[in-house]
C-alpha positions in Angstrom: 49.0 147.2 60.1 52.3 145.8 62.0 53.1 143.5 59.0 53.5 146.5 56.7 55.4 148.8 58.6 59.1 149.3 57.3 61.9 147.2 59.6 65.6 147.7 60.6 66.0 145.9 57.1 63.9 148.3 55.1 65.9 151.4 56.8 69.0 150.4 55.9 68.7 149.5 52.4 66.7 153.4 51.8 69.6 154.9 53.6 72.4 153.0 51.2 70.5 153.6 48.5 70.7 157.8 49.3 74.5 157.4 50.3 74.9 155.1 47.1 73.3 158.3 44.8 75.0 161.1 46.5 78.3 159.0 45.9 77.9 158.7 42.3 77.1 162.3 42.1 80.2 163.4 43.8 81.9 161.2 40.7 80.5 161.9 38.1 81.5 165.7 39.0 85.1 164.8 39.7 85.5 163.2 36.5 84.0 166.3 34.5 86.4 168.1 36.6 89.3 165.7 35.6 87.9 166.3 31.8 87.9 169.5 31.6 91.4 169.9 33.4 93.0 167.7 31.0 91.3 169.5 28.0 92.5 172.9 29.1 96.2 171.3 29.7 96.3 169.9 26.4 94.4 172.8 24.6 97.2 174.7 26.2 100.2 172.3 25.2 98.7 172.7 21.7 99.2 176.5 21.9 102.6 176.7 23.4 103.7 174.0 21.0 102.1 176.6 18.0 103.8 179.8 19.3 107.5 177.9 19.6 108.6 179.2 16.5 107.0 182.8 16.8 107.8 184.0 20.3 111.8 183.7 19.2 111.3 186.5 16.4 112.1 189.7 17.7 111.0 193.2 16.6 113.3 196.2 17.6 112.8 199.9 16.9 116.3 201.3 15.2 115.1 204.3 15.3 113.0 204.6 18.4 111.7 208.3 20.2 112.5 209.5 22.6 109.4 211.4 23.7 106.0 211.2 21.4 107.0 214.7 20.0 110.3 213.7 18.2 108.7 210.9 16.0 111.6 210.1 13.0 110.1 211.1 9.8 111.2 207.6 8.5 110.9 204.9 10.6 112.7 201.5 10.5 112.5 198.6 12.6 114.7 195.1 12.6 113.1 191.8 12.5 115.5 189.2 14.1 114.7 185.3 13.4 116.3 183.0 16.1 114.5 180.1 15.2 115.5 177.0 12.9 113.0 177.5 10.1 112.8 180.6 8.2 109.9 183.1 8.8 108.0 184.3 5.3 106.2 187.2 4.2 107.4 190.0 6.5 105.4 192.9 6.5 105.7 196.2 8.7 102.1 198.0 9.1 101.3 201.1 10.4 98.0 201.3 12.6 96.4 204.1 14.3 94.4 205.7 10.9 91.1 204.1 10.2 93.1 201.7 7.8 96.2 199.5 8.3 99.1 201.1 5.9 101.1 198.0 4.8 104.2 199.4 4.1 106.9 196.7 2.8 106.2 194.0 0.3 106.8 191.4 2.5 110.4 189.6 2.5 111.2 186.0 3.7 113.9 185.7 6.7 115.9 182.5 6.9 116.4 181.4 9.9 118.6 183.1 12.6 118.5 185.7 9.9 117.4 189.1 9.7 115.7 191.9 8.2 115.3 195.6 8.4 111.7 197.4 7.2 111.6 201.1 6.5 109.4 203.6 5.9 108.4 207.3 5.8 105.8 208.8 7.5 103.0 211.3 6.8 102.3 214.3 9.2 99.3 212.3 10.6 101.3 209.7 11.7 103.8 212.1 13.6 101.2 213.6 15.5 100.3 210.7 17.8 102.5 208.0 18.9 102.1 204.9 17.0 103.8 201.8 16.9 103.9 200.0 13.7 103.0 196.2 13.9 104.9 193.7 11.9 103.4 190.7 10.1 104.8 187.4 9.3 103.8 183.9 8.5 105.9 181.0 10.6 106.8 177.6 9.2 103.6 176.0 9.9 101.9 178.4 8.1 100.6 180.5 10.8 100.1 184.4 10.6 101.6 186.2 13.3 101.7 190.0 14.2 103.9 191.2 16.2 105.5 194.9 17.7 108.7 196.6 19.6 108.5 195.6 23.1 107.3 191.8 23.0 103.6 192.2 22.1 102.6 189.4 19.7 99.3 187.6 18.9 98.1 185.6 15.9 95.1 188.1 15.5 95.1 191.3 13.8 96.2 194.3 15.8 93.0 196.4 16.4 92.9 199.6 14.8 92.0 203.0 16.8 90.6 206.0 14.8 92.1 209.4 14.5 88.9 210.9 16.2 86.1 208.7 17.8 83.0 209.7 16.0 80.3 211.3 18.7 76.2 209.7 18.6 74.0 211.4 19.5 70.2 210.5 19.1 69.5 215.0 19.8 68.3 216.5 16.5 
């Protein structure tokens, strides 16, 4: 029974063994770490290196409110391209209705050009404040929309309704 008890030998070989496994654990979790880090980074260099061109357009009101009450009854905004490629396809929409009004044909900017987009508006639209959205497509053939006061994205604004409609499961 002495011959097959375990010895210093034994000991120390199961207690590398565990040190061996939790060390290659710990590894295997830093490098996903690394991986993921360096995927997010580049993920993100990808995206700043698509939105160059866009984020130096600039959208101005020329006629802007000055309180939600004295909405202009046409309004215009100015498109300004400071980049080094031209900007095509401008469009000015109106949200806020259900439906996005597209108001302008669309006109192509060259490049530290600009444009201006007008358009009147209904009594519906002077009721509630609403910010028209302008739409354009960059060099690289990417859609952008964009408003006064720096928003832009490259997905379509949302559109809020007039009036929420009420459920109600009551009969």
């Amino acid at each position: 029974m002495v011959a097959d008890a375990p010895n210093l030998a034994d000991w120390m070989q199961a207690w590398g063994s565990i040190a061996a496994a939790i060390t290659s654990t710990i590894a295997i979790v830093i490098t996903g770490a690394l991986l993921r880090h360096e995927t997010r980074a580049r993920r993100e260099e990808k995206e700043d290196a698509r939105r160059a061109q866009a984020r130096l357009v600039v959208v101005e009101w020329l006629n802007r409110p000055r309180n939600e009450l004295e909405l202009p009854a046409v309004a215009t905004v100015r498109v300004h391209n400071h980049s080094q490629a031209a900007i095509y396809h401008v469009k000015a929409h109106d949200a806020g209705f259900g439906t996005a009004h597209r108001l302008d044909r669309g006109q192509d900017v060259p490049p530290g050009g600009t444009c201006e987009l007008s358009w009147e508006r209904d009594a519906r639209e002077l009721r509630g404040r609403r910010e028209p959205r302008v739409e354009f497509i960059d060099s690289s053939n990417n859609r952008w929309y964009a408003a006064p006061g720096g928003w832009m994205s490259n997905k379509a604004p949302e559109i809020v309704p007039l009036r929420r409609r009420r459920w109600s499961f009551r009969r």
